[in-house]
Structure formats: structure tokens, C-alpha cells
C-alpha positions in Angstrom: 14.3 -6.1 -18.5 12.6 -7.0 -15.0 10.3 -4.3 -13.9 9.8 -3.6 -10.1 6.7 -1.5 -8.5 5.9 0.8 -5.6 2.4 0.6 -5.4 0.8 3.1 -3.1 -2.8 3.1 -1.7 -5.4 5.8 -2.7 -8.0 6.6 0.0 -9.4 9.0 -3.2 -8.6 10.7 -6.4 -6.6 13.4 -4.7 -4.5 11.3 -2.8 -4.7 8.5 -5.9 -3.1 11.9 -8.0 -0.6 12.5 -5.3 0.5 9.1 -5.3 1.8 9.7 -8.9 3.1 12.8 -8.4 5.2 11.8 -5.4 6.8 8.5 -7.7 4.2 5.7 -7.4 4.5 3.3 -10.1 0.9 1.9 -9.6 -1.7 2.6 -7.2 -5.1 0.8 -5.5 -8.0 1.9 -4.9 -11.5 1.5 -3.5 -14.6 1.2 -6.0 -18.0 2.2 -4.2 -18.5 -1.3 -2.8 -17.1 -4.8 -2.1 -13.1 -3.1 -0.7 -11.8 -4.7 2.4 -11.7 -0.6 4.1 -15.1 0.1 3.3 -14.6 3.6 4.5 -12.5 4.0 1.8 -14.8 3.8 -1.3 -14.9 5.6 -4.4 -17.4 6.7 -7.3 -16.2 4.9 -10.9 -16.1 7.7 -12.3 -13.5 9.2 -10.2 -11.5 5.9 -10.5 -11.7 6.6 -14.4 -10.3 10.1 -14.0 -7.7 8.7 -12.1 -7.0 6.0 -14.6 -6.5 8.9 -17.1 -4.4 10.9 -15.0 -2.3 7.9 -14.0 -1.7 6.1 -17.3 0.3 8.6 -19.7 3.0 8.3 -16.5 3.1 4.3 -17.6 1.5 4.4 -13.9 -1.4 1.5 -13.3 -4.9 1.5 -11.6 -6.0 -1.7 -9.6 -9.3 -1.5 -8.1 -9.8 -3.2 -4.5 -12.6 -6.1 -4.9 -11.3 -8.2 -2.2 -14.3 -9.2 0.0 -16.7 -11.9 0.4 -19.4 -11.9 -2.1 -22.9 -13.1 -0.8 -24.9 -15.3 -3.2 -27.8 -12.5 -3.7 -24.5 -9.9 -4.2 -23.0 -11.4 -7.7 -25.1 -9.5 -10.0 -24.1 -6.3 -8.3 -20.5 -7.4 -8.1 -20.0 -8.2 -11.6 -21.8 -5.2 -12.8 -19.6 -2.9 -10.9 -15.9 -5.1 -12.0 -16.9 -4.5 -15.3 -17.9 -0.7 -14.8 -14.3 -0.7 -13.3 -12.8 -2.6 -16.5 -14.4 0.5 -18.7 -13.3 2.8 -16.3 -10.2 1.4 -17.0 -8.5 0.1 -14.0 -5.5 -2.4 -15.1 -6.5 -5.0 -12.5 -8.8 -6.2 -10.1 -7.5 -7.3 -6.4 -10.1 -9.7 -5.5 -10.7 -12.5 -2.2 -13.7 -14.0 -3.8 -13.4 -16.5 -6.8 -16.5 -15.9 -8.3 -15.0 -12.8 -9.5 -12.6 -15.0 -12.0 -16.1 -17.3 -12.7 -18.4 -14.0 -14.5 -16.7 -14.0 -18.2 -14.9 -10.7 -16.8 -12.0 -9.6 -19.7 -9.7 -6.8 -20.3 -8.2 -6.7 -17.3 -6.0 -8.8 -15.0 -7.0 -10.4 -11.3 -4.8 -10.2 -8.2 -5.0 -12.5 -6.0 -5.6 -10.4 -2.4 -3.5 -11.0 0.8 -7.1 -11.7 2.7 -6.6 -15.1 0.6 -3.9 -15.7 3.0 -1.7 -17.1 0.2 1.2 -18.4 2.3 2.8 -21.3 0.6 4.4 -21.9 -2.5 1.8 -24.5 -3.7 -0.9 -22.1 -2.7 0.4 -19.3 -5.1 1.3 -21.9 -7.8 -2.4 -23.0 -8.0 -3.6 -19.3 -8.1 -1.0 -18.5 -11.0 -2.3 -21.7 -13.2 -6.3 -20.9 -11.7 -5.8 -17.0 -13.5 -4.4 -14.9 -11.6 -1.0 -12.8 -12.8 -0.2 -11.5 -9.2 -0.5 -13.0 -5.6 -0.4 -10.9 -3.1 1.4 -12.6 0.4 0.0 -12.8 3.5 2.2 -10.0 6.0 3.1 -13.0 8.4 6.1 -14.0 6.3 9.7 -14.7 6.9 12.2 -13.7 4.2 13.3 -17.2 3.6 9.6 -18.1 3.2 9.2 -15.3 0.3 12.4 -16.7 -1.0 10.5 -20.2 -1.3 7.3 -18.7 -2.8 9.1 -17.1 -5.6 11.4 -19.6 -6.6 8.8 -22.7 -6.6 5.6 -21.0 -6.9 5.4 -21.1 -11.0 6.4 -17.8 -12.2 3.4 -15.8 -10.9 4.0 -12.3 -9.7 4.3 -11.9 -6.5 3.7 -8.8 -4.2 4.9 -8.0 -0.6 3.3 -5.1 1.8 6.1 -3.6 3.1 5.0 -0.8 5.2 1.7 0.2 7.2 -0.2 -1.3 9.3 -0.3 -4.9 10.6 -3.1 -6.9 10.5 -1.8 -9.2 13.7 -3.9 -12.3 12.1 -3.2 -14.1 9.2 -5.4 -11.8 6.4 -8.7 -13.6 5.1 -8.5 -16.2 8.4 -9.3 -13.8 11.2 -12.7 -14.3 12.6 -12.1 -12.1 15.5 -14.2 -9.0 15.0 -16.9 -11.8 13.2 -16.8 -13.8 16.4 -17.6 -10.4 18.3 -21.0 -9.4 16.2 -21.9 -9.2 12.2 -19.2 -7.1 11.6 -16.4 -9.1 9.5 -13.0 -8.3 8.1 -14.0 -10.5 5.5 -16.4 -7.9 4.6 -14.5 -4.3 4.6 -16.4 -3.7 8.2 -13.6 -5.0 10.7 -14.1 -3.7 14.1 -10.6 -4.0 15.1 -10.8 -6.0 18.2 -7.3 -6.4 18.1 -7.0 -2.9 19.0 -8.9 -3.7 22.1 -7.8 -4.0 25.6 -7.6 -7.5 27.2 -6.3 -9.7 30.2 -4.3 -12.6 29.9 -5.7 -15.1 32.3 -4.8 -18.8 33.2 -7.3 -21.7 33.6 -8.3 -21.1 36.8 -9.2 -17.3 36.1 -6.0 -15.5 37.5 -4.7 -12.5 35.6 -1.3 -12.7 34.3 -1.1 -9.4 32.6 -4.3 -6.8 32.9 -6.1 -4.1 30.7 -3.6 -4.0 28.3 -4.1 -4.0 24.0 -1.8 -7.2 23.6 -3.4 -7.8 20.2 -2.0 -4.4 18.9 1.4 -4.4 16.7 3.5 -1.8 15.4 3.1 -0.8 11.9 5.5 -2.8 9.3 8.6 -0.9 8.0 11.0 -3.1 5.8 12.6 0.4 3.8 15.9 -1.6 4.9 14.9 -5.5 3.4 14.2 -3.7 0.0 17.2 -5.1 -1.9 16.7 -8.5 0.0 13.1 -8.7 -0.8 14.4 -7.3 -4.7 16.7 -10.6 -4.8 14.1 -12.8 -3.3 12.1 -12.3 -6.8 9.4 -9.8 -5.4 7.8 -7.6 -8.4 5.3 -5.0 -6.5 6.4 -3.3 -3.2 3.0 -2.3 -1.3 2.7 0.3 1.2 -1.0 -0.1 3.1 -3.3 2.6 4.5 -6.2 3.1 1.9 -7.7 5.1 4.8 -4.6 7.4 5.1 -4.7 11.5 4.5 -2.9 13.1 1.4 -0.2 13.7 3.2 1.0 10.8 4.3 0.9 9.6 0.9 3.0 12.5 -0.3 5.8 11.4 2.7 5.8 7.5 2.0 5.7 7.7 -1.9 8.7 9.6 -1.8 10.4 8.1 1.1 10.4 4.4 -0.5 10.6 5.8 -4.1 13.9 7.2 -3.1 14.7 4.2 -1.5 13.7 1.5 -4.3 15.5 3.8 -6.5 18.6 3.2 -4.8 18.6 -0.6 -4.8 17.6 -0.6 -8.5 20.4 1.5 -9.5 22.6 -0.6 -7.3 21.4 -4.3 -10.0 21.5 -4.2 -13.5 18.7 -5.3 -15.8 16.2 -3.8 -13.2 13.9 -0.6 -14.0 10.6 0.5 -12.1 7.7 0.0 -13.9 6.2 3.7 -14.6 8.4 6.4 -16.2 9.8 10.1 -15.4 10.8 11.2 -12.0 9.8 13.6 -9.3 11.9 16.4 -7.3 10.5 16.9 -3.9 10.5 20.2 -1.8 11.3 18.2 1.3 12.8 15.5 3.0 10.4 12.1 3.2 10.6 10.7 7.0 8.0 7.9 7.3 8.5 8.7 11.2 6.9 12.2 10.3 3.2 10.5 9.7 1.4 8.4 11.2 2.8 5.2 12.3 2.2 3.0 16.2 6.1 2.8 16.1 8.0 0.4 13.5 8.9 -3.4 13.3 10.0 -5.6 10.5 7.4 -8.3 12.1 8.6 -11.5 10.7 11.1 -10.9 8.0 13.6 -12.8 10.2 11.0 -14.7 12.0 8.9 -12.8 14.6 10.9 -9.4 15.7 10.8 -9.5 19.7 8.8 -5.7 20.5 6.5 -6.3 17.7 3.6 -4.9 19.8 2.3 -2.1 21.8 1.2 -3.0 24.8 0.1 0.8 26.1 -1.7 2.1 22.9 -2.7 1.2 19.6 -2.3 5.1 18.0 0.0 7.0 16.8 2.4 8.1 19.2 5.2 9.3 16.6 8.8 10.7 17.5 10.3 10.2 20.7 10.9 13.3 22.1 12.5 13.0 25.5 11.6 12.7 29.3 10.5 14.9 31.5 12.8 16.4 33.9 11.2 19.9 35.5 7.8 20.7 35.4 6.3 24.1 36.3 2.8 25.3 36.4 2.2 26.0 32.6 5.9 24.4 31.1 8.5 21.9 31.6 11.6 20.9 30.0 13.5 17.4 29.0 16.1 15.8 30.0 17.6 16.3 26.2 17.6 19.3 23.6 14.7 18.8 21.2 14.1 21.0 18.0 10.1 21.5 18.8 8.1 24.5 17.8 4.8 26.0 17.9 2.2 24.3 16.5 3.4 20.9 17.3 1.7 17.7 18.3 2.8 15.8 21.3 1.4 13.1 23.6 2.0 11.0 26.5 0.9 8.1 28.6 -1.0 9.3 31.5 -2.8 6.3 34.0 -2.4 4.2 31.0 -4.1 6.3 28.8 -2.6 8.6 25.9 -3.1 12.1 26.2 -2.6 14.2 23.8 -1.6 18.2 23.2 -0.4 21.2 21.2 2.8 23.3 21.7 2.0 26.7 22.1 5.6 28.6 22.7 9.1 27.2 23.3 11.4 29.7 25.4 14.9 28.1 25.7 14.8 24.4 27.2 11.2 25.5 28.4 8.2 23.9 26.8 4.5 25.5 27.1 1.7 23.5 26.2 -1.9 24.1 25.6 -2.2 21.2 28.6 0.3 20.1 31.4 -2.3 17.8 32.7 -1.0 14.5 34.0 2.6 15.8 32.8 5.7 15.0 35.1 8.8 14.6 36.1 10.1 11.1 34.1 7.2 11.1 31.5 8.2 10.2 28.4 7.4 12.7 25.9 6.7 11.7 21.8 5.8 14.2 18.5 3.2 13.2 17.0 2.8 16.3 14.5 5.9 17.9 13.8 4.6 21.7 12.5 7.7 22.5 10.3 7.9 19.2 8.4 3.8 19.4 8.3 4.3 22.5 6.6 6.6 22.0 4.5 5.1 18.6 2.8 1.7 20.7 2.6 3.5 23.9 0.5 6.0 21.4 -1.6 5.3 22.0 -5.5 6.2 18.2 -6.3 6.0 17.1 -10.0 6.4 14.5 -12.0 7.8 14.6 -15.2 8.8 12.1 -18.2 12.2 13.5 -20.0 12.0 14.2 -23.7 14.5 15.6 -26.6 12.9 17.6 -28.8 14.7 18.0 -32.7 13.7 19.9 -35.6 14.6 20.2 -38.8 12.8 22.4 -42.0 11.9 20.2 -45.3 10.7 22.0 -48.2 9.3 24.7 -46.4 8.1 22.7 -43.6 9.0 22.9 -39.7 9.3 19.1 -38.3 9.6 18.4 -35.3 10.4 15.0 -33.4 10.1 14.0 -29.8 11.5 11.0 -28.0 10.8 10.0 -24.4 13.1 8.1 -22.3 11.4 4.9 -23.4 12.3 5.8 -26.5 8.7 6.5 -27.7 8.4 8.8 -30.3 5.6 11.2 -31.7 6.2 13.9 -34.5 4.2 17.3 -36.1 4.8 19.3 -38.8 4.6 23.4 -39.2 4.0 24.9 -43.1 6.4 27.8 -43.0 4.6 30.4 -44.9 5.5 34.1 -43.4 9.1 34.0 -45.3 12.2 34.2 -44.4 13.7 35.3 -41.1 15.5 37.9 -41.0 17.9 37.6 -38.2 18.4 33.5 -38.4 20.2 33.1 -35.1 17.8 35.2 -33.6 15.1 32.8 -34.6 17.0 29.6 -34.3 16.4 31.1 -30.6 13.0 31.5 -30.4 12.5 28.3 -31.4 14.8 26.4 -28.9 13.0 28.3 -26.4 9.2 27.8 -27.2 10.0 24.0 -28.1 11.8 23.6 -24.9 8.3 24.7 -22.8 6.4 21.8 -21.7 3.5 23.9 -20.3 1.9 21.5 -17.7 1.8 18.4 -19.3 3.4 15.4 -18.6 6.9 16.3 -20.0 9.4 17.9 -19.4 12.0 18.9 -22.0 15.3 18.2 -21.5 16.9 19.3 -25.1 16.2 20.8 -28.1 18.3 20.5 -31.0 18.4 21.1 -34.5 19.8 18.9 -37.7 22.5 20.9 -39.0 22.5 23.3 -41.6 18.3 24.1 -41.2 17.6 27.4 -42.9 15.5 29.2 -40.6 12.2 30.7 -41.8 10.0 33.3 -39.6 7.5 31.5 -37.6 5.7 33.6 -34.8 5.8 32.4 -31.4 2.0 31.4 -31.2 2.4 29.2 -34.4 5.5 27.6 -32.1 3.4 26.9 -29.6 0.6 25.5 -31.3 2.8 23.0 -32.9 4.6 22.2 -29.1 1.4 21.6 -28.1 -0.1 19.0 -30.7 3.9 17.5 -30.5 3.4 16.6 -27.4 -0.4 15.6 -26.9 0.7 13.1 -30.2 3.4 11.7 -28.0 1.0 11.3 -25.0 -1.2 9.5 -27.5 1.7 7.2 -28.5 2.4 6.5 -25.2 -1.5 5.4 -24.2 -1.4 3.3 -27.7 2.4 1.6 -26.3 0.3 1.3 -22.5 -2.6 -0.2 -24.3 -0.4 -2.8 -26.6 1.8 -3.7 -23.1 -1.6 -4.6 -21.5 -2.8 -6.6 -23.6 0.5 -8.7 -23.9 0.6 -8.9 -20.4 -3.2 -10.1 -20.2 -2.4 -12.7 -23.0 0.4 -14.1 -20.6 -1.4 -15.2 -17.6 -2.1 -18.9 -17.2 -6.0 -20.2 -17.5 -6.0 -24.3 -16.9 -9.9 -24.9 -15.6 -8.5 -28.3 -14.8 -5.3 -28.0 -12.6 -6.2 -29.6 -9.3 -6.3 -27.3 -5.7 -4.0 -29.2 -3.6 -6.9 -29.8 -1.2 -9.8 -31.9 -1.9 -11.3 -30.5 1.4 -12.5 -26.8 2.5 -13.1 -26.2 5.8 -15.1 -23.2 7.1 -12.5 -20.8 6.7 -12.0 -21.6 3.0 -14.6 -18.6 2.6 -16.8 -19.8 0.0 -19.9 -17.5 0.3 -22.0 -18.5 -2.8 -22.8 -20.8 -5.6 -19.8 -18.9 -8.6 -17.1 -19.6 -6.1 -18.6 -23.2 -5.4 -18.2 -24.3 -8.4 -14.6 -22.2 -8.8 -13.4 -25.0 -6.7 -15.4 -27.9 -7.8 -13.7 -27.5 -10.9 -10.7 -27.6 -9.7 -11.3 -31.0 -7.7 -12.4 -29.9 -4.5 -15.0 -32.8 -3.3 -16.1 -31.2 0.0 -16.8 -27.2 1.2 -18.1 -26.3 4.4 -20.2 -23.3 5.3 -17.9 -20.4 5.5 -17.7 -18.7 8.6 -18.6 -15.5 7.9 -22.5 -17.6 7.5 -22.5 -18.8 10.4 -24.8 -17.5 13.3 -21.9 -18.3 16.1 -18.4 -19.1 15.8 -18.2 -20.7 19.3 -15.5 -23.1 19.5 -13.8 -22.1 16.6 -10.3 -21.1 15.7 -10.8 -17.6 14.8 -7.1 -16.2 14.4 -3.9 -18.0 13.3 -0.9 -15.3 13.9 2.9 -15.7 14.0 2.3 -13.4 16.8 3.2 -14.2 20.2 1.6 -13.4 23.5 4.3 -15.8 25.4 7.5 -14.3 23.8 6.3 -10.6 24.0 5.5 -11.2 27.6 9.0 -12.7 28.3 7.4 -16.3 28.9 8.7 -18.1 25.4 9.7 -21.6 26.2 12.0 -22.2 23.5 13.7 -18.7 25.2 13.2 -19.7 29.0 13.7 -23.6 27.8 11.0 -24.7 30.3 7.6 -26.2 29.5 4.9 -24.4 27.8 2.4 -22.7 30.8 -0.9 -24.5 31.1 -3.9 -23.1 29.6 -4.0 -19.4 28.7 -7.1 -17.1 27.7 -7.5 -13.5 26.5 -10.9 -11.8 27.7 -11.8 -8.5 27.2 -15.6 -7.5 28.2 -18.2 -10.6 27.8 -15.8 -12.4 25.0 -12.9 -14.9 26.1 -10.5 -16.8 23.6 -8.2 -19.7 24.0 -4.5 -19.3 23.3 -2.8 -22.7 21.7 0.9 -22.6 21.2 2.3 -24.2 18.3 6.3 -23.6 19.5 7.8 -26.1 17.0 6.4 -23.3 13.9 6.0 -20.6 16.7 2.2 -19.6 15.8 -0.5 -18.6 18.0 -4.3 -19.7 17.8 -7.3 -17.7 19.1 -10.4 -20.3 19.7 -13.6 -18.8 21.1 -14.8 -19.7 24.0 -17.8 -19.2 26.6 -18.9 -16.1 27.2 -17.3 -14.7 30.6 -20.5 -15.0 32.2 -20.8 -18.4 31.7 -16.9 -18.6 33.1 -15.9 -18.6 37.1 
């Protein structure tokens, strides 16, 4: 039966825990160095006491790996993948090659999005090279996932399909590196794409000024699941390994609820983890954090894919302004706010930000009205209710199991089956005689076995073979035996995890000799040292220049490739207007300038950089 994954990010062990509770079916994590967020990293030996919290669920660990390894870093970097393997984590996500070049076993490598893995032949090569999973570059159509998974040689494939954006294809983006030493490529990105900038023309006139054109919504696809299902997708992956608890808790069960209903909707599909959660609230990804939504490319790029005005979270729209008064104001619509909630709006460009402190009628008191209006548009960026709620909700997670019984010769055995149809058993010596009130006892017993006493279970029946003679058997001998029943099933399940592993480990493709489909690496290849080198020697690379991230300037370089488009999202696409491309274009912002090339026949966007603006009339 084809299995299909949520896989939800962890910024820690808290949130990695929550992530199970709420319905994940694997999670990622952050080890304490070499993660693409490397704010987001982790001691091993919380990543191993996640491992054990995660895998009696069925539910995997992958550990994060996925930068650029510098030649006097591989020691280090192996050291801590196999710390991770012991800990163990199910797979590695890694960027670097050398990773598959150390001897490294027991665990399985994913090859990361900042690979930029974006054609079939691509992810073919990396499924034959030793890798079970690629993970796809954001910047896809549908019809280009489609290809991938129907010519690109069985290899699992994985899809983000909500968080944030990175606006440049993932592993090619040199902007922040082009900037200073800090590098995406290196879990340090300074986000220059969040920046402000002017879109000028050759001769220095600005187009469109102060504005963060770089700066896209965050990806929501919650209604391409099914499509993305078909397409031959295995692992559905929500970013924000820098996110709070909470947001974790919403999204988890907001596309577990959602995945659920597409799976039941197809036969011969299951997810990938077992039990199920009940939730004390109502997931609404528009509830966290999010820059506003947009499929991005699914159906090539989605026109409103950025945010011109800001690049944080503005949340709900509320309403506009239509009275103010000297501490209140109300809308031009009803709106169901309260004390204690967040709102914001843009003032001069800027977004301010405040709190609700009373709501009388249509009347709205703020701690602020500074800046606020008549026509300003109003957004929620906390709402204090469903805040509350989430924070109080006593979510669990629980794996069904039938419990029967039966006495043999003076013996109590009992048998419990989970809904994988894993079984464990334990046995009772009955030796305090013979009950007398049976029925009463037959009671007893349904009700102690039918406790599952936080574990991992929760028991759905109890049942016993007909015509059992019931002996005595006090309620803390009962409980003892529920208690070894079900830590013997938990071990069965761990030995059934364990045996699933390794068949899945003894699966994955290693040919040392099937050929890259490029003989040539340029720059942005990212080979950063000697393991990775000879990676893709032996597979019949002849020629690998120095990677970018080694280099002292990038000057003249194409740092960014996106399907983005500053000329559509300004209203200034050819192919729309059907006139002829504009003449040169550049983005500055401070002392850095970039020139745009338009590609219109693929519609992609380049970013080379250029002279300094001091250098520039």
C-alpha cells in the first residue's frame, strides 16, 4: 500500500513533540551545526529524545545537514551525522555530497531542496547516486512535478507545500553572499530579499521606489493536495524550522485534516505513521503567522505572488476604517475582535502595529490610534480567542488497540492488537482463588484492561473468549499486567519500525558509476571541498569551478534565478501587454545594484551583480 507523509518542521524538542501530537507523520530537525536556519539548532541528545518519543507513533526523525561543508569542516561533519545515526534519526537531509562520500550507514540521505533539484534527469541521477528522497525546488509548476515523478526513476519525491518562499531558486541564490560573508548556502542568510529596493532603468530613473519587491507571500497549496497526491508526491512539507509551538500545533492539524481527506477519498493510500489525534480547536493556517498566501507557481507563476508594502506578518483582514475618534474607531464592516488582540496597519509605508484593549459595540479602542484613519485598512495579526484556545487544547495522539483475554490453566492471557495489526501478549498466574461474584469480576477486568494510562494507546475494546471462568485477581495485579501488555506491544512495534528501516535502507539505489548528465560544474555547482570533488569525478564530471560561496566577490555574476517576476507583478509583462521587453532594468537598494534579464519564452528572472552604486551615475 502506497504510504504518503506530512512532514512538519521542529524548531526543538517541544515543538518536534507537538508535531506528533498534532498528526505529523515525520518531522525535521536542526542538529547543533551544518542546518540551512542556523538559528534553529539542536543538542543530539535532544534529537535522540525526540527520536524516542517519535518512533513508537511509526513517526520518523530526519536531521537537517543541508549546507556547504568547508574542506577543514568534514571531520566535524561526519562526526556529528553519525552522532545523529546513534541518536537515531531515520534520515539525513543534506546539500553537500561529501556527506554520501564518509562510509556513513544506517540511515537514509535526502537530497535537500538547496540542491535545486528541478528536473527529471536531475532527480534520476540523485536516486541511482544514493539518495531515497529528493526534495524539489519550491519554483515548480504542477505539470513539472508531474514530469519529475513519472521519469525521474522511482525516487521519492517531496514537495514543500506551505511556509515561506524562498523567492530564488534554493542552493542558487547568491544574493545575501553577494552582499557580505553571510551565505544561504551556509544556514546564515541575511534575507536581502526582504529588503527594500528601486527599480531603475539604464539611465538611472526610478520606475517603482522603496518598495521590498523581492518579498513573496508564504506558499499555501492545502487545495493542490489531491493533485500533488496523483502527481506521485510521497512527503508533504510544511517549512518554518524557526516557527513557535504554536504554529506547529495549527498547521499539523490543519493539513493532517486535510491530507486525511484526500487519502480517504483513493484507495490503496494510507499515511505513513499510525493513530490519530482529536483537537480542542479549529486549525486556521490564517490564524499564525503567514505574509498573506499564494500557490506561487503550481499553475505557473500566480499574479499577486508578492508583497510590495511589507515582508511580515500582517494576518486577517479585518476591515477599513470608517470613523476615528480620539482613543477609538470603528470599520466599515462587523468584525468579531476582542481584547487582547493583535492588529496592524500600514502607516507612511511602514507597518505599525497594536493591541486591542476594549471593544464597545462597533467601537474599537486600541493601546495606539497613531497614524490610524479614515480608509486604513485594518488586518489581525493575533487573534486572542483562537491564541487561547490552541494554547489550553489537551491534543493527543493515540494508536487504537483491542485488548482479549482469556484464562488457561489457571493463567490470565491477555493479547493486544494495534491497528497495524501488530501484536504483543502477557500472562497473569491466577493464584488468589476463585471469584466470587464472576460477573462482577469479568467487570473489573474489562475496565482496568481498557485503561491506557498515558502511553501511546488507547484502547478501543476489550473482549473475552467465551466461556472464561473467572478467578479473583486484585486490581493492582490488573494493572501491572496492562502495563507490561502494552510496553511489550510498544517494543513490537520499535522491533516492526526497526525491520521497516532497514528494508527501506536495503532498497535505495548505489551505482558509483552512473554518469551526472553534466560533464561541467560551473560555480554555482557548490562544491566546497575535496569529498564532494571526488563525489562528482566519479560520476564523470571532467571540470568543477570554484564555488561561489569561495569566492572573495561575486561581481558580475548571476546570483539569483527565480520564476519570479518583477515585470508581471508591476503590470509591465510583455507576453501580457504584447509589446517589447523594456530596455535595461536594475534593482538597488543601498550601495548594491543588480541586473534584471528576462527570459519571457520560460518566464524566469535573473539577478547579476553589478557596480556598486557609487561607481553608477
Amino acid at each position: 500500500m502506497r504510504q504518503i507523509e506530512l512532514l512538519i518542521p521542529a524548531r526543538d524538542l517541544d515543538a518536534g513533540k507537538a508535531a506528533v501530537d498534532h498528526g505529523a507523520d515525520a518531522v525535521y530537525i536542526g542538529g547543533p551545526a551544518f542546518g540551512a536556519r542556523g538559528a534553529a539548532g539542536n543538542p543530539v541528545a535532544d534529537i535522540a529524545r525526540l527520536a524516542d518519543y517519535t518512533h513508537p507513533y511509526g513517526v520518523r526523525v530526519y536531521a537537517a545537514l543541508n549546507t556547504l561543508v568547508y574542506e577543514p569542516e568534514l571531520r566535524q561533519a561526519e562526526t556529528l551525522a553519525r552522532e545523529l545515526v546513534s541518536a537515531g534519526v531515520d534520515a539525513l537531509i543534506v546539500q553537500d555530497t561529501a556527506f554520501l562520500m564518509m562510509g556513513i550507514e544506517g540511515v537514509a540521505f535526502h537530497a535537500s531542496t538547496q540542491m535545486c533539484n528541478t528536473t527529471a534527469g536531475r532527480v534520476r541521477f540523485l536516486g541511482r547516486s544514493g539518495f531515497s528522497r529528493v526534495v524539489l525546488e519550491r519554483g515548480l509548476t504542477l505539470d513539472q512535478v508531474r514530469r519529475i515523478t513519472a521519469e525521474g526513476g522511482g525516487v521519492e519525491t517531496e514537495c514543500f507545500v506551505h511556509g515561506a518562499i524562498c523567492v530564488g531558486h534554493s542552493g542558487r541564490c547568491y544574493l545575501s553572499r553577494s552582499m557580505g560573508p553571510r551565505s544561504g548556502n551556509r544556514g546564515v542568510c541575511g534575507q536581502p530579499c526582504r529588503m527594500k529596493y528601486d527599480l531603475t532603468d539604464g539611465q538611472g530613473n526610478k520606475l517603482v521606489g522603496d518598495k521590498y519587491l523581492l518579498s513573496v507571500r508564504d506558499l499555501n497549496l492545502s487545495d493542490r493536495l489531491g493533485e500533488l497526491i496523483d502527481a506521485g508526491v510521497t512527503s508533504f512539507k510544511v517549512e518554518g524550522r524557526l516557527k513557535e509551538t504554536e504554529y506547529v500545533k495549527n498547521v499539523t492539524a490543519f493539513y493532517r485534516q486535510r491530507l486525511d481527506r484526500e487519502i480517504a477519498a483513493r484507495g490503496g493510500i494510507r499515511h505513513s505513521s499510525d493513530g490519530y489525534s482529536r483537537y480542542g480547536f479549529i486549525p486556521d493556517p490564517s490564524k499564525s503567522f503567514s505574509r498573506g498566501f499564494t500557490r506561487w507557481t503550481a499553475d505557473g507563476l500566480e499574479p499577486g505572488s508578492a508583497s510590495f508594502d511589507t515582508p511580515k506578518s500582517m494576518g486577517e483582514k479585518i476591515g477599513k476604517v470608517s470613523r476615528t475618534y480620539k482613543d477609538s474607531f470603528t470599520l466599515d464592516s462587523p468584525a468579531e475582535l476582542s481584547p487582547g488582540d493583535g492588529i496592524c496597519f500600514l502607516n507612511g509605508g511602514e507597518l505599525t502595529g497594536t493591541n486591542i484593549n476594549r471593544v464597545e459595540g462597533g467601537r474599537i479602542f486600541p493601546n495606539r490610534t497613531d497614524g490610524v484613519k479614515p480608509g486604513t485598512e485594518i488586518y489581525r495579526n493575533y487573534d486572542h480567542r483562537f491564541g487561547t484556545r490552541l494554547a489550553s487544547s489537551q491534543t493527543r495522539r493515540a494508536i487504537p488497540v483491542q485488548i482479549t483475554y482469556t484464562v488457561v490453566d489457571g493463567v490470565l492471557e491477555v493479547t493486544a492488537t494495534d491497528a497495524a495489526g501488530i501484536t504483543a501478549t502477557a500472562a497473569l498466574q491466577c493464584k488468589w482463588g476463585a471469584a466470587k461474584d464472576r460477573e462482577r469480576m469479568a467487570a473489573v477486568v474489562q475496565s482496568q484492561l481498557s485503561k491506557s494510562g498515558g502511553t501511546v494507546f488507547e484502547v478501543t475494546q476489550v473482549s473475552g473468549a467465551a466461556g472464561t471462568e473467572m478467578p479473583f485477581l486484585p486490581v493492582a495485579a490488573l494493572n501491572s499486567l496492562r502495563r507490561e501488555l502494552l510496553d511489550n506491544l510498544v517494543a513490537e512495534r520499535l522491533g516492526a519500525y526497526e525491520t521497516s528501516k532497514q528494508s527501506r535502507l536495503a532498497s535505495v539505489a548505489r551505482d558509483d558509476k552512473y554518469p551526472y548528465p553534466d560533464n561541467v560544474l560551473g560555480g554555482d555547482a557548490n562544491v566546497t571541498n575535496t569529498l564532494a570533488r571526488r563525489f562528482w569525478t566519479m560520476h564523470g564530471v571532467v571540470s568543477i569551478d570554484e564555488a561561489y560561496d569561495l569566492r572573495s566577490s561575486l561581481d558580475g555574476e548571476v546570483v539569483m534565478v527565480t520564476p519570479y517576476c518583477i515585470l508581471r507583478e508591476t503590470g509591465r509583462c510583455a507576453k501580457e501587454t504584447r509589446t517589447a521587453p523594456p530596455g535595461t532594468l536594475y534593482l538597488r537598494s543601498g550601495r548594491f545594484r543588480y541586473r534584471l534579464g528576462f527570459d519571457c519564452r520560460e518566464c524566469r528572472m535573473t539577478l547579476t551583480k553589478w557596480k556598486r552604486n557609487d561607481e553608477v551615475k
